[in-house]
Structure formats: structure tokens, C-alpha cells
C-alpha positions in Angstrom: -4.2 40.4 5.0 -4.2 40.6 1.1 -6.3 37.4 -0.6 -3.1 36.4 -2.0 -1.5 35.9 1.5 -4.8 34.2 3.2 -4.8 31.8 0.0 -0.8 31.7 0.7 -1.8 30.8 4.2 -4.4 28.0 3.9 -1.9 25.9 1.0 0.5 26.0 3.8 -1.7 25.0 6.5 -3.4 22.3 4.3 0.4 21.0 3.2 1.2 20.9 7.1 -1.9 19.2 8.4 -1.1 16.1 5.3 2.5 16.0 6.0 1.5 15.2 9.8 -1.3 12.8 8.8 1.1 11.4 6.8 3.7 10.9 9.8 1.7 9.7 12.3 -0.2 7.0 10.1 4.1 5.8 8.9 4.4 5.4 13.0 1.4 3.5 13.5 1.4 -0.4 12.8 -2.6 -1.3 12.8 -1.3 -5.2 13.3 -0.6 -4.0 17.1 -3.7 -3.6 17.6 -5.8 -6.1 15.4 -5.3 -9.8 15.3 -6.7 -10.9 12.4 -8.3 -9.6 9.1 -10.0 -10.7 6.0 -7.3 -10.8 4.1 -3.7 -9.3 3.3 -3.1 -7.1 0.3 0.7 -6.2 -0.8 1.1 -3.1 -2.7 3.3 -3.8 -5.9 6.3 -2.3 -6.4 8.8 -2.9 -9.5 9.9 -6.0 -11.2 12.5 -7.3 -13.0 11.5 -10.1 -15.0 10.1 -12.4 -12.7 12.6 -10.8 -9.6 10.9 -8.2 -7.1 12.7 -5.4 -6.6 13.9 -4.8 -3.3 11.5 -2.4 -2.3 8.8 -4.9 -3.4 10.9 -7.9 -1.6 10.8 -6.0 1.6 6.5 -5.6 1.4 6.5 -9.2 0.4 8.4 -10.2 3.4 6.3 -8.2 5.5 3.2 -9.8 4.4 4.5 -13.2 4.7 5.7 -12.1 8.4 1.9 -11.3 8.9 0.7 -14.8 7.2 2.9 -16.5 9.3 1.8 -15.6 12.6 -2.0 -16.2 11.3 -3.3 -12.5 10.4 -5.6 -14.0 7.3 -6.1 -16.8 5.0 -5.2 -15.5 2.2 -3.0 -13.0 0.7 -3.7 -10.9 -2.7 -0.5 -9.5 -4.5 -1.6 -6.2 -6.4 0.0 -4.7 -9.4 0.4 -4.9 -13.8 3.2 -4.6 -15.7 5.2 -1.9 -17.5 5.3 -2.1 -21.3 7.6 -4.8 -22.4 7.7 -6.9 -19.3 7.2 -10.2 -19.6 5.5 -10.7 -16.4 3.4 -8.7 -13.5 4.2 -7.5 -10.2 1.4 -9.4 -8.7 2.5 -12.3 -10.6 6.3 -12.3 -9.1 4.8 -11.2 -5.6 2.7 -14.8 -5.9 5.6 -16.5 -6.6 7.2 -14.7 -4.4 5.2 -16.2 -1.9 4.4 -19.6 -2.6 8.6 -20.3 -3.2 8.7 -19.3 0.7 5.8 -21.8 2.0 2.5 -20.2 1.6 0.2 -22.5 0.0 -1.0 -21.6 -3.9 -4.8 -21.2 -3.2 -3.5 -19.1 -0.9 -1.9 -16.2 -2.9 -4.3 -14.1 -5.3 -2.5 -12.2 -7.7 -4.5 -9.5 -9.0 -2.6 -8.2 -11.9 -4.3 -4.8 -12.2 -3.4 -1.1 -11.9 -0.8 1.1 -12.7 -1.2 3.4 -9.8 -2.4 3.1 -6.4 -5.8 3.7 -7.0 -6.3 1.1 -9.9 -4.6 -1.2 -7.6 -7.1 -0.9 -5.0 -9.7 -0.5 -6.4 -9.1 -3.9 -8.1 -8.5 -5.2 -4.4 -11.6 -3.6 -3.0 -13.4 -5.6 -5.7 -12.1 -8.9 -5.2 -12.6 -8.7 -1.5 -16.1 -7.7 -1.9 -16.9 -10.6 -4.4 -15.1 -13.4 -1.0 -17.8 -11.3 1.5 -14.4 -9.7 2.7 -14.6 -6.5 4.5 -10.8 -5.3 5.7 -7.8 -6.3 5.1 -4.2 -5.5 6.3 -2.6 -3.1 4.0 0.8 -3.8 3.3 3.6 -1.1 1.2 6.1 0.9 2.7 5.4 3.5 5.5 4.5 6.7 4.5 2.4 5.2 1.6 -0.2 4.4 5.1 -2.6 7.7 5.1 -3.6 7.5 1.6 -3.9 3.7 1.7 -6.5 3.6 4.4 -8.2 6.3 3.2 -8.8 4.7 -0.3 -9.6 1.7 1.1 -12.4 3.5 3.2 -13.4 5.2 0.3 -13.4 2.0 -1.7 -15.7 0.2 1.3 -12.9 -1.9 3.2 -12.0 -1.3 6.3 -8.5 -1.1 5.9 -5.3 -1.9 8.6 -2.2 -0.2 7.3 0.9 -2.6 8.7 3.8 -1.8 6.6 7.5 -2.8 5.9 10.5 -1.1 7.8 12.9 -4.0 5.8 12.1 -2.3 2.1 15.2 -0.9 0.4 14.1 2.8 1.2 16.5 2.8 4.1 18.4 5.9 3.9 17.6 8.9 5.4 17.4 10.8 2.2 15.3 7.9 0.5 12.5 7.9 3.2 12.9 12.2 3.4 11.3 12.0 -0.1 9.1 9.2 0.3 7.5 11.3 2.9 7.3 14.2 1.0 6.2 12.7 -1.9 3.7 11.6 -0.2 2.3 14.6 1.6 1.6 16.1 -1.5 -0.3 12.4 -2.9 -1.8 12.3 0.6 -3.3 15.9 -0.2 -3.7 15.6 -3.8 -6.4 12.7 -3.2 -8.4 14.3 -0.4 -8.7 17.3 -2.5 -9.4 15.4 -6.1 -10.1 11.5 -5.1 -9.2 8.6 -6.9 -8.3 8.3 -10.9 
């Protein structure tokens, strides 16, 4: 075999192995098997002045699924804003919240990041400065691999439980949600966070 082809091989193998780490963590709802953790952290997603999208509606929902039957005291909504906007995505997903019955001091938003590492690591740091060590991780499915394993880079012990109710519904939405993510899923193992 030519060093091109081994090379050839190994990307291949690598892109398999993340696509089915990626698959198996989507299946895999960590709130089935944990009761309770420090706290729950919703992943932004867009915005439309003040309005979350319904992507972002469906992880909201989700999370206050997962406040209602007890799974933490309090809930942190992640995410800035794009140029222009007049509000954040953690800002609507508190809003969010509180308009459907969770109490004020008990919605964080944490109004920081732009990708999913800024987000978390903004997380990771608010938990640590409660004495909070995991949380339940909350975004859409195939986002789960790469969640846990920044959180467990970050120090948290991290419980992927995410939305099946987003507005990635179609088969041809969540096709390239996985994909996507098989290649983000790879990219971070091989170059971290940034």
C-alpha cells in the first residue's frame, strides 16, 4: 500500500469511527439514566428579535420538560447575538422560560459565545463559580458527542438529553445535522476548542 492510500485509509477510518460516535451519543438520552443534576444548560440557537427560532423553541421546551419533572434548580440559557440584533439568544431563551412558569432566579442567561465552545466554556465557568459540577446538556441530537466531550474537557461532567421536538424534523434536515457534525465531532478531537 502506497502512503497516499494508508493516509487515504486512516481519514476514512477516523471519519467512520466520529460519524458512529456521533450516532450512538443522538440515541442516547443521559436523563434515562440520571435523576438529577447541577444544573440545566440550553444550547442557543437563532433569534428573531426577542422570538426563538424554532429550532431554539424545541431545546427550550426540552429543558423546561426536564425542569418540570425536577432534574435541577436552575437552568442557564447560553448564547450572544449577531450584529444588529437587539437582543441575545440567552436573553429570549430566559424569557422564554420564565413566560412558561419557571421562576426568574431561576433562569441564568449567559449571553456569551458565538460558537459552541465559547458557549460552554462560559457555562463551564458559571457552574464552577455555584460549586456546580454536571449539568444536563440540552441542543438538538447529533450536537451530543461534541457536547459531552467539551464539557469533560471544560471540567463538568456533562448529561447530553436533547430535543426530538426541534424544527430539524425532516429526514434531509437531520441527514446533515449528522453529517455536519461528524466532521465538528472530528475536527475538535483532532484540534480542541477555539
Amino acid at each position: 500500500m502506497t502512503a497516499a492510500g494508508a493516509l487515504l485509509t486512516v481519514a476514512v477510518a477516523l471519519v467512520a469511527i466520529s460519524a458512529a460516535v456521533v450516532w450512538r451519543a443522538a440515541h442516547h438520552d443521559d436523563a434515562a439514566d440520571l435523576d438529577r443534576a447541577g444544573a440545566i444548560v440550553v444550547l442557543g440557537a437563532a433569534q428573531y428579535d426577542g422570538d426563538p427560532s424554532p429550532v431554539f423553541k424545541g431545546r427550550l421546551d426540552h429543558a423546561l420538560l426536564l425542569w418540570e419533572q425536577g432534574r435541577a434548580d436552575v437552568v442557564l440559557t447560553l448564547g450572544s447575538n449577531q450584529p444588529g440584533d437587539r437582543t441575545t439568544e440567552a436573553e429570549t431563551g430566559r424569557r422564554y422560560l420564565i413566560d412558561r412558569g419557571i421562576p426568574a432566579d431561576r433562569v441564568i442567561a449567559v449571553p456569551v459565545g458565538h460558537t459552541t465552545w465559547q458557549s460552554m466554556e462560559a457555562a463551564s465557568g458559571w457552574l464552577r463559580e455555584h460549586g456546580r459540577t454536571s449539568a444536563f446538556l440540552v441542543s438538538d441530537p447529533w450536537h451530543n458527542a461534541r457536547l459531552e466531550a467539551m464539557a469533560d474537557d471544560l471540567g463538568i461532567e456533562g448529561h447530553a438529553s436533547a430535543t426530538w421536538t426541534s424544527a430539524a424534523t425532516s429526514e434531509e434536515t437531520r441527514s446533515k445535522g449528522y453529517l455536519r457534525e461528524t466532521f465538528a465531532y472530528l475536527h475538535y478531537r483532532v484540534f480542541g476548542g477555539s
